[in-house]
Every structure is written in C-alpha cells, then in structure tokens.
C-alpha positions, 0 to 999 in steps of 0.5 A, spaced: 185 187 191 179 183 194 173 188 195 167 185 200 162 189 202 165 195 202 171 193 206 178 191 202 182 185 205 187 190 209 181 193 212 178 186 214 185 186 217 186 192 221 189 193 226 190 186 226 198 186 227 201 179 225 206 180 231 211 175 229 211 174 236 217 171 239 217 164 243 222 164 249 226 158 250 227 159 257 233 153 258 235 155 253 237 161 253 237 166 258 235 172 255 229 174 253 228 174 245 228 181 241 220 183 240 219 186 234 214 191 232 207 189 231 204 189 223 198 188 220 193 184 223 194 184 231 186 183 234 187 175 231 193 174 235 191 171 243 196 170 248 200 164 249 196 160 254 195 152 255 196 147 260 199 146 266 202 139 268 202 137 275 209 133 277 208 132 284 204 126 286 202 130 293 197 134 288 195 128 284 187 126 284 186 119 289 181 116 284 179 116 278 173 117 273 172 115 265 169 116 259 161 114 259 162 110 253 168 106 257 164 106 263 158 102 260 163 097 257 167 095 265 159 095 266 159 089 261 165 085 263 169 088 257 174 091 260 177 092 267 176 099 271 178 104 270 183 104 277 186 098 273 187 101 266 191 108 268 198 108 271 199 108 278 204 114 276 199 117 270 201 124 267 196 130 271 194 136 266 191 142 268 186 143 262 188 151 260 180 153 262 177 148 266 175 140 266 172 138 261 166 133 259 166 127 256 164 125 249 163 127 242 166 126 235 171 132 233 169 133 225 176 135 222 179 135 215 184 131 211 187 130 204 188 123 203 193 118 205 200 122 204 197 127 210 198 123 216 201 128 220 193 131 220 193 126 225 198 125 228 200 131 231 192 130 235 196 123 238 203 126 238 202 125 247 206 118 244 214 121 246 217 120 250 219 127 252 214 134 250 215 141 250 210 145 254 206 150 251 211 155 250 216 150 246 221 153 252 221 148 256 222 140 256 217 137 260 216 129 261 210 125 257 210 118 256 216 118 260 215 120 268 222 123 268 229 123 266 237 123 268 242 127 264 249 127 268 254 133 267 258 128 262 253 128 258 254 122 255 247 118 256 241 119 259 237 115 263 229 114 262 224 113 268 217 110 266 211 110 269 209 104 273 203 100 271 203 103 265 199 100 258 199 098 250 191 100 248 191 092 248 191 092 256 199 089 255 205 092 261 209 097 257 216 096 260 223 097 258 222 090 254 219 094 249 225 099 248 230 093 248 226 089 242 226 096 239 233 096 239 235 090 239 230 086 233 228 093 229 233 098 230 240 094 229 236 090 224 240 091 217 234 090 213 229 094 218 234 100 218 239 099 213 241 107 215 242 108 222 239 114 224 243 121 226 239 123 231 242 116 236 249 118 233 254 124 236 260 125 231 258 120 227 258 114 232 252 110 234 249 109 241 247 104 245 240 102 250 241 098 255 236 096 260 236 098 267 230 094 270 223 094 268 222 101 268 228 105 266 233 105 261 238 109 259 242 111 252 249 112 252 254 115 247 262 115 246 262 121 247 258 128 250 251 128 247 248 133 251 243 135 245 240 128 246 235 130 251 232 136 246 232 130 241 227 126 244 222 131 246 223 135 238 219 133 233 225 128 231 225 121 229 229 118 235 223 123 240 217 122 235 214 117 239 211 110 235 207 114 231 210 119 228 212 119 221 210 112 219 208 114 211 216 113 211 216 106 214 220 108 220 219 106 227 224 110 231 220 112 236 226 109 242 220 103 243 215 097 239 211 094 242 213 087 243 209 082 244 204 084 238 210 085 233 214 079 234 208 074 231 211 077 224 218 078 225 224 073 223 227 072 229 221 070 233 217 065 227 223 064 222 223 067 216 220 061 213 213 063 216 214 070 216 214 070 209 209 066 209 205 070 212 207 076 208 204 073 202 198 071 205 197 077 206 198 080 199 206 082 201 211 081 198 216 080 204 216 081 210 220 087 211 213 091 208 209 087 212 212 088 219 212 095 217 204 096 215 204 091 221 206 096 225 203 102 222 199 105 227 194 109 221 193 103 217 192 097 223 187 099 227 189 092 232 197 096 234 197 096 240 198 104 242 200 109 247 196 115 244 190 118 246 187 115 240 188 110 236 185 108 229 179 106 228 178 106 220 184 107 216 187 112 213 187 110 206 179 110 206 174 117 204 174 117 212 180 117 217 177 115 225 179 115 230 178 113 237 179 114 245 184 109 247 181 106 254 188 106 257 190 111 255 195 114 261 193 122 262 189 125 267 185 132 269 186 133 275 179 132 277 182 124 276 177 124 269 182 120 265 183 123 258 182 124 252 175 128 253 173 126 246 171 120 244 173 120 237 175 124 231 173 124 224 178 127 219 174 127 212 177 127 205 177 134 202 178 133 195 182 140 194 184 145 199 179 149 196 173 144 197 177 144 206 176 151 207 169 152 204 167 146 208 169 150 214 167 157 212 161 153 212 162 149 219 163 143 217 168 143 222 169 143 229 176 145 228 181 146 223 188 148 223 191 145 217 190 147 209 186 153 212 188 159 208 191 165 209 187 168 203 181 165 205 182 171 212 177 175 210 172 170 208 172 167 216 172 174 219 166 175 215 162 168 216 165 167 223 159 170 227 154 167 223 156 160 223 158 161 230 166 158 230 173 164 232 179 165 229 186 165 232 192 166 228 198 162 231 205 166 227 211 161 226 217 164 226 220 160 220 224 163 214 219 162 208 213 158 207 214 157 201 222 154 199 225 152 193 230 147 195 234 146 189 237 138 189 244 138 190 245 130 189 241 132 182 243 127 176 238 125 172 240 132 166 248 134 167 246 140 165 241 142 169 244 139 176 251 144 173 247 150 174 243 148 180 249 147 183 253 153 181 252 158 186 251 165 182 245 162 178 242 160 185 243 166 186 240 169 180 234 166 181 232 168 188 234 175 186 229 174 180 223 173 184 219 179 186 217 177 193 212 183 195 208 181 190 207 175 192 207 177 199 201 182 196 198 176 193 198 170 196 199 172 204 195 178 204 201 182 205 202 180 212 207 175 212 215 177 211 218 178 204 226 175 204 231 169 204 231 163 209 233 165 214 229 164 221 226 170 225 231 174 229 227 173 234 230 166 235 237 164 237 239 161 232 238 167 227 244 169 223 243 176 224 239 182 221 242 183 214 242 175 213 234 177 211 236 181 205 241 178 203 241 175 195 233 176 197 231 182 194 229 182 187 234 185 181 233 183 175 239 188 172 244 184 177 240 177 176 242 177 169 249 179 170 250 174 174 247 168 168 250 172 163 258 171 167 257 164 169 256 163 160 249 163 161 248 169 156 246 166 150 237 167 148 234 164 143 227 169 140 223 169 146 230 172 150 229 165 155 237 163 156 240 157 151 244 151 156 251 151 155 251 144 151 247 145 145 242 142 146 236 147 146 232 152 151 235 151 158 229 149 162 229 148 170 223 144 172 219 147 180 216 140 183 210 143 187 205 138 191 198 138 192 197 138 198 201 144 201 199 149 207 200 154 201 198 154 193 205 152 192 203 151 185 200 158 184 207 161 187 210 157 182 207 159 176 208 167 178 215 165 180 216 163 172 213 170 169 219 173 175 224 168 171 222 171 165 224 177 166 232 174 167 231 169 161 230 163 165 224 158 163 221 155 168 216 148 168 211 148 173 209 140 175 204 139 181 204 133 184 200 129 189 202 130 196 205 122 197 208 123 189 212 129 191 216 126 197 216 119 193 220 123 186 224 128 193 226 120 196 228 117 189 232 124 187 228 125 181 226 133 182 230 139 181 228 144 185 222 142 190 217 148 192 216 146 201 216 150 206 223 150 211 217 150 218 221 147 224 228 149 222 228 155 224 230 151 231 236 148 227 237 142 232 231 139 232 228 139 225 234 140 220 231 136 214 228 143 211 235 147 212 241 141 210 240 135 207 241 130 213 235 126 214 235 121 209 227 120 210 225 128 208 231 131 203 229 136 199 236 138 198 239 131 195 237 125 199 244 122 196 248 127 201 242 124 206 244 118 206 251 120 206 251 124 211 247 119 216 251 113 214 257 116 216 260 116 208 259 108 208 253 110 203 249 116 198 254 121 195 258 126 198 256 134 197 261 137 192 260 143 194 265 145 200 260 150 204 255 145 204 260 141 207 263 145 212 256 146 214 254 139 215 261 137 219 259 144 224 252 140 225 255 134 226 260 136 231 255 141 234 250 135 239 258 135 244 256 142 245 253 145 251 248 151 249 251 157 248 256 154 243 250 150 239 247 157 238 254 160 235 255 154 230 248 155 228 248 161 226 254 160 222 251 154 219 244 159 217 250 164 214 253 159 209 246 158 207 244 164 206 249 165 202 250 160 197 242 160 197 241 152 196 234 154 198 230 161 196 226 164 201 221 167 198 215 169 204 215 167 211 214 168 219 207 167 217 200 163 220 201 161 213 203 153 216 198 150 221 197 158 224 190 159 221 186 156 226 178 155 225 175 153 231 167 152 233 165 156 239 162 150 242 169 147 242 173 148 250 180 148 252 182 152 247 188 156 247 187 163 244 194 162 242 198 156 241 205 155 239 206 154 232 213 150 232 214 143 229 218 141 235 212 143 238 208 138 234 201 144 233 197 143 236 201 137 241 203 142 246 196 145 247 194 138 250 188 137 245 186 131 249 184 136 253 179 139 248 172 137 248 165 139 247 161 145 252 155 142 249 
C-alpha cells in the first residue's frame, strides 16, 4: 500500500465516500432513482450544480457587451458590433456563481491527434439540443426550440433568427438541406447510412420548412429521436463531434464554405483537381480534412471556440469565435475566455505531474485515480482543488471480445463460445485490481449499469459470471474441449497448432492504465491455463485495428452505455464508427443487412432486433427492452466487466483556484458531453 508522510492512500481518502450518486432523468422517469450507500471517499464529491438557461425573452439582457480583444477589433473596422454579431434570439445563461470577466488563456493537456474529444467536449455547445446540468432534462442550445407531435413521426426544429458561422455568413435551414441533400444521401460521403436518422431500419427524411425551421420525419413513430439529437450521438453530436472518424452527421454543414470542394458544385474534374494540389488523393479526403474543424482553422463554426492551431501540432489552440451565439444574462456575449491551449503530454504519467505541478488550470481528462493521494497532498500548495465527478457506467476497463473476428479461425471459435467468455471473466481477480488501480473505491463486477439508472437489469446482474472462480473457470474450458496443457499448464488450441494464445489490444492513451490492467489480467488467466499476449497500441492505432476488424479482444471502457439509447456503441455492435464487439456486424446492423456480416450468435441477435424496435416506443417500454438487452449481455459476457461506477473516466477534476463558475460537482455522463453541460464558456479567470 502507498504510504506518504505517515498517511495510507485510504486514509488520505477517508471518510471521502464515492457515492456512486445517482442522476435523475426527470423526463424520463418519474420516480426517483434508488441512492445507494455511501463508501470511501465522500468529502471530494460536491453537489451537483451548474447553469440556468433563461428561455423567456421577457428576461433577456436589452444590450449587449464583448470581450476586450473583440471590442478593439470593431474599434479597428475588422468586425462589426457586437449587436450585429449576436442572434436577435441568442442562448441566455445564468452562470452557476456569477458573471464573469472576460480574458485569458486556459492551460489544459492533450495526447495528440487521436484525442480530439479533449476538445470537443469544451465546444460541444454546437448540438442542436443539450441536456442540462443534470443530464435529466433536454433543453435547447443551438436550436431555440422544438415540436415533437404525439404521433411522434417527425419533429420539427426552430432556429434562431439572425443567427451566424464564425465567418459572419447566416446559418439557415440552407445549411441542413445541403447536409442532407449533398453529404448525407451522397453514396460516396456516407456510403452507411447511419441508425440514428432510421427507425426499424427505414430512413428519415429533412425537409425545409422556411428559413429557420426544419423538420425530420420518419415512416413510423420515432419518439426516440428527440433524446438522440440532444445525446452524445452522431445525428445530435453537432458539427464537430467525432470528426477524427471522418463523419459529419451533425444534421447541418456549412454550405457556403463547403461547397467550393464539392462535385456537385464545381465538377469532379475541378474537385479533384483541387484534392491533388492540395496533396489528396481525391476529393472524398479532402472535403472531409476541408470540414474538419480540428484541422482547418477557416471552417466556419458555430462553437465557442474554433481552431486556431491544429491539432496535429505539439499544441492544440483554440480561440473565441466572435459570433459565437450565447449570452450571460448581464448580455456579455460568451465564451469568457479568450482562448484555450491543450499541450501535448508525452504520456499520461508526464499529464498528471504537470498538474500536480499547476501547469494547468483545468484538467479533467487522463487525470489519474491513483494519482488521488498525491493531488490531496500538493492541492494547497500548488493552490488548485479537487472534485471528483462519479459515473455510473458498469466497468472502466472492458474487454470487448470481437465477435466478427477472422483473422485465426481458432481463436475467433473460442471468442465466440459462450463458456470460454464466461470463463475468462470468472478468472479475473477484480478486487485486486480494484485495490491496485482504483484505490479500492470503485465497483468490482460485470457491465452492467449502476442500479441506479432505469436501464439497469437488476441487482444480481452485477455479479453474474463476474466473480473470480478459478475451480469453476477451468471446468468450463475443460468442457468445451479446452482441457489439453502443454508443460507450463497454459491450455493447447483444438487444432493442433500449439499454445492457444488469446491477444489484449490496449491503447495508450486511455483514462486508466489499460496496459497495466491488461498485464495482471494474464497472471489471473494463468491460473486457468489460458495465455494472454498483452499489445499496447497508440490511441489512433487502436481504433483504426477495431475499424478494420484486426483485434481480438479490445480493452475500453463501456462509459456512455449506461444510458443504452443514447450511446450504444460501448454495449452492442451497432455504430459502425466505434465497434469493439465486431465492426462487421456494425455495418450490418446500420446498413439494414444489405452490408457487413450478420452475428452468428442468436442472443446477440435478438439483442440488436430489440434495439432496433425500441426507438417506436414510449419511455416506459424503452426501459423494459433495455433491461433486457442488458440481461442478454450480462449473460453471454460479450464484454468482461472488470471494475466500474467510478470518476475513473473524466471524473477526477484538477481545477486551479483561480478559476470561476466551477461546479463542485458536474455530471459525468457521455450524453452530457463533460464537462458540456456545465456550460465551460462560462468558466473564466477570477484574476
């Protein structure tokens, strides 16, 4: 155990419960969720707080005020008032605290190029719809409002007048019908069209109402389809979510800038043409690097900031866009800060000494757990605080096997036999690694969610196949013909050939020392005879071997599925840009089984076929198919939980003192996109 100064890191902790502290989707549901007991750690939680949005115009601020920076460019002639910049119906926040001061640079870190959502989740304001600070409630954001009729087969999106791109060009209902017409329904753009425009497998439809509405409609009931454009989804991510997978399917483009690269416009002739010049090979990967918004600063935006220095450089900037559409309701126009510097760690371990040095006015990302007692200890010293934001997901570190796996036929037989997932999660000693790498205060068990949320399966469902057995582990390899060892007791492959080896794919880059995991995961598996091949890749490597179907089992967390709907891509193979459970059956699943490889597994199908039906339901009914799906997964163990409900995933917050508007809780959910919700264009610098 890590003694320092006399104290143990329990006792650095005590009396500091992690209290996996539910959060309430009040639409939802109506009754409250359980609470459950408090545990070690409590003094390091706050209460959930952040910012009010102010919807009726009656109480919106008659005039406006800007940033310094911005001020003394109108003074030059450069850009036009401010009263000309903002929408006649902007977004109104009332910051958690108070107003704010303008200016400043926040100091943040990243790890590279494959970390965009460092960023992004800072800009997130871009969605159409938002959950508020709670993650219970849908609340407007880009659009001022919306219509969901009760046959629940379209819903219609109101934007704000006079609203603009960074560039100062109108954002209109224009910009949604090229997103649709040109990019979405373009075979060579999206050649997969994506399940969240789809209800039972048939596509919806956009259709431009005037200037500033549009509406989405569907051949059948869709009531899902509100909660998807304001969750952390592809259809509802905004513009710039997600972009390192080459997908716009933010609902909107902005046209004007766009369309100098695109066919339709110039020819292909020319669009290529340009491509090649500017060293592409066609013009597919150029209008994607075109609207990129990490990589090209001129893109035209609607986030609070917008690139300034890529990311593919040691450092990330990025700077307040002048017509960016919030306001305080003092009427100073938002963000409040006038930039934000993401450096380049070379490691997670160099990132979390920089900030127990203060190098950083706010991390919240690759901040360690194990790193708790060494914050506590420099925290007044160095002069920042802090919180620890709990999530509810089942298990921060998840080993997601391939079930679209080909690459060894032997190897992808085991990884979809039901026993020998089964076994290997019952070889896995998960207090250990609970002790070593969560300080013992996260939640030892399988996938599934906290109970707390509505789309749990139940209180035994945490347990199940998820305790370590290594007696029972080794009867159920030896029953599925697994009972061969060579000298050194690891188990021999059925087909002769050797030593059967089963291969852990981590990445670099994760929120917890996936690799180290990994490593004491194969001295557990030694134990049943099984041998494991830890692989560690970089971030951007390891999702581009998941995409291409090369892993066997990848090493994740299952963060965001704990709200199944909203973020399925961690619990069932359905987005065919993230699938650690086979991007095959991804592919099949989205492209309604015209495309990819069909699951052979019949759980696994029944699963996706009650997923598919589940957006025509109302809520009530949503939960009940959720629960289910959670208990075919629990069950046939496609994924291994380990250890979760944890800050483990962006839930260890390292925040400089000189920082305000700082919730002393925030919710740590992926619908949320954390720290989104908190409104960070309301942070600022009280100094």
């Amino acid at each position: 155990m890590d003694k320092r100064r006399g104290f143990t890191r329990r006792q650095l902790l005590r009396g500091a419960t992690l209290a996996t502290g539910g959060f309430i989707f009040a639409d939802l549901i109506p009754e409250a969720w359980a609470q459950t007991p408090p545990k070690l750690g409590a003094q390091l939680i706050g209460k959930l707080e952040g910012p009010e949005l102010i919807r009726d115009p009656a109480k919106w601020p008659k005039k406006f005020n800007e940033a310094p920076m911005l001020a003394e460019l109108v003074k030059q002639g450069k850009l036009p008032p401010v009263e000309q910049r903002v929408p006649q119906e902007p977004l109104v926040i009332k910051p958690v605290h108070e107003i704010g001061r303008y200016g400043g640079t926040l100091r943040r870190a990243f790890t590279g190029p494959g970390d965009s959502e460092n960023g992004n989740r800072w800009v997130s304001s871009d969605k159409l719809l938002f959950w508020d600070y709670t993650g219970n409630k849908v609340v407007p954001s880009v659009a001022k409002a919306w219509l969901l009729p009760p046959d629940g087969k379209s819903l219609t999106i109101y934007l704000r007048k006079g609203m603009k791109w960074s560039d100062g060009q109108s954002f209109t209902a224009n910009d949604f019908v090229f997103w649709y017409e040109d990019v979405f329904l373009n075979k060579d753009l999206v050649p997969t069209p994506h399940p969240d425009f789809t209800i039972n497998g048939k596509p919806g439809s956009l259709k431009k109402v005037d200037d500033t509405t549009v509406t989405f409609e569907f051949p059948e009931p869709n009531y899902l389809f509100l909660d998807i454009l304001a969750g952390s989804t592809s259809m509802g991510g905004g513009q710039a979510l997600w972009q390192m997978e080459g997908r716009t399917m933010g609902a909107y483009t902005p046209a004007h800038y766009v369309k100098q690269f695109h066919p339709k416009y110039i020819g292909k002739d020319e669009a290529d043409r340009k491509a090649k010049a500017a060293g592409f090979d066609n013009w597919v990967a150029y209008i994607k690097n075109r609207w990129d918004w990490r990589l090209n600063t001129e893109l035209p935006v609607l986030t609070p900031w917008k690139t300034a220095t890529p990311i593919n450089t040691p450092t990330w900037v990025l700077e307040r866009n002048p017509y960016f559409y919030e306001v305080d309701t003092a009427g100073n126009q938002l963000p409040y800060l006038d930039r934000i510097q993401l450096t380049l760690g070379e490691n997670l371990e160099v990132i979390n000494l920089r900030a127990i040095a203060g190098q950083y006015d706010l991390q919240e990302r690759h901040t360690a757990m194990t790193k708790i007692p060494v914050f506590l200890e420099n925290r007044d010293k160095v002069g920042y605080d802090l919180h620890l934001d709990p999530a509810l997901n089942g298990s921060d570190a998840t080993l997601h096997t391939n079930q679209a796996y080909d690459g060894d036929p032997e190897v992808a037989k085991w990884l979809q036999t039901t026993d020998f997932r089964r076994a290997l999660s019952m070889g896995i000693d998960r207090d250990q690694l609970n002790e070593t790498f969560w300080l013992g205060i996260g939640v030892p068990g399988s996938i599934a969610p906290s109970e707390s949320v509505p789309y749990s399966p139940g209180p035994e469902a945490r347990k199940k196949w998820a305790t370590l057995d290594v007696k029972q582990a080794s009867a159920l390899l030896d029953k599925i013909g697994l009972s061969k060892k060579d000298g050194e007791g690891y188990r021999l492959r059925s087909d002769g050939k050797g030593r059967l080896r089963i291969e852990l794919q981590t990445s670099a880059g994760a929120f917890i020392p996936h690799t180290q995991i990994g490593e004491m995961i194969k001295e557990h598996w030694k134990k049943i005879g099984i041998q494991a091949d830890v692989k560690e890749h970089e971030r951007s490597l390891f999702f581009t071997r998941v995409a291409s179907n090369q892993h066997q089992i990848a090493v994740w967390a299952n963060d965001g599925s704990e709200v199944l709907y909203l973020f399925p891509r961690h619990a069932l193979p359905v987005d065919p840009a993230e699938c650690n459970l086979g991007r095959p059956i991804a592919v099949w699943y989205a492209s309604g089984g015209t495309q990819g490889k069909a699951p052979k597994d019949p759980q696994l199908l029944r699963a996706l076929e009650m997923f598919r039906s589940a957006g025509g339901k109302k809520v009530q009914e949503r939960y009940k198919i959720a629960q289910e799906i959670w208990t075919i997964l629990v069950d046939q163990v496609y994924s291994i939980g380990t250890v979760g409900q944890s800050p483990a995933t962006m839930g260890v917050r390292v925040v400089s003192r000189k920082m305000g508007n700082i919730p002393t809780r925030e919710i740590n959910a992926q619908h949320c996109r954390t720290p989104g919700s908190s409104q960070p264009s309301t942070f600022y610098f009280k100094a």
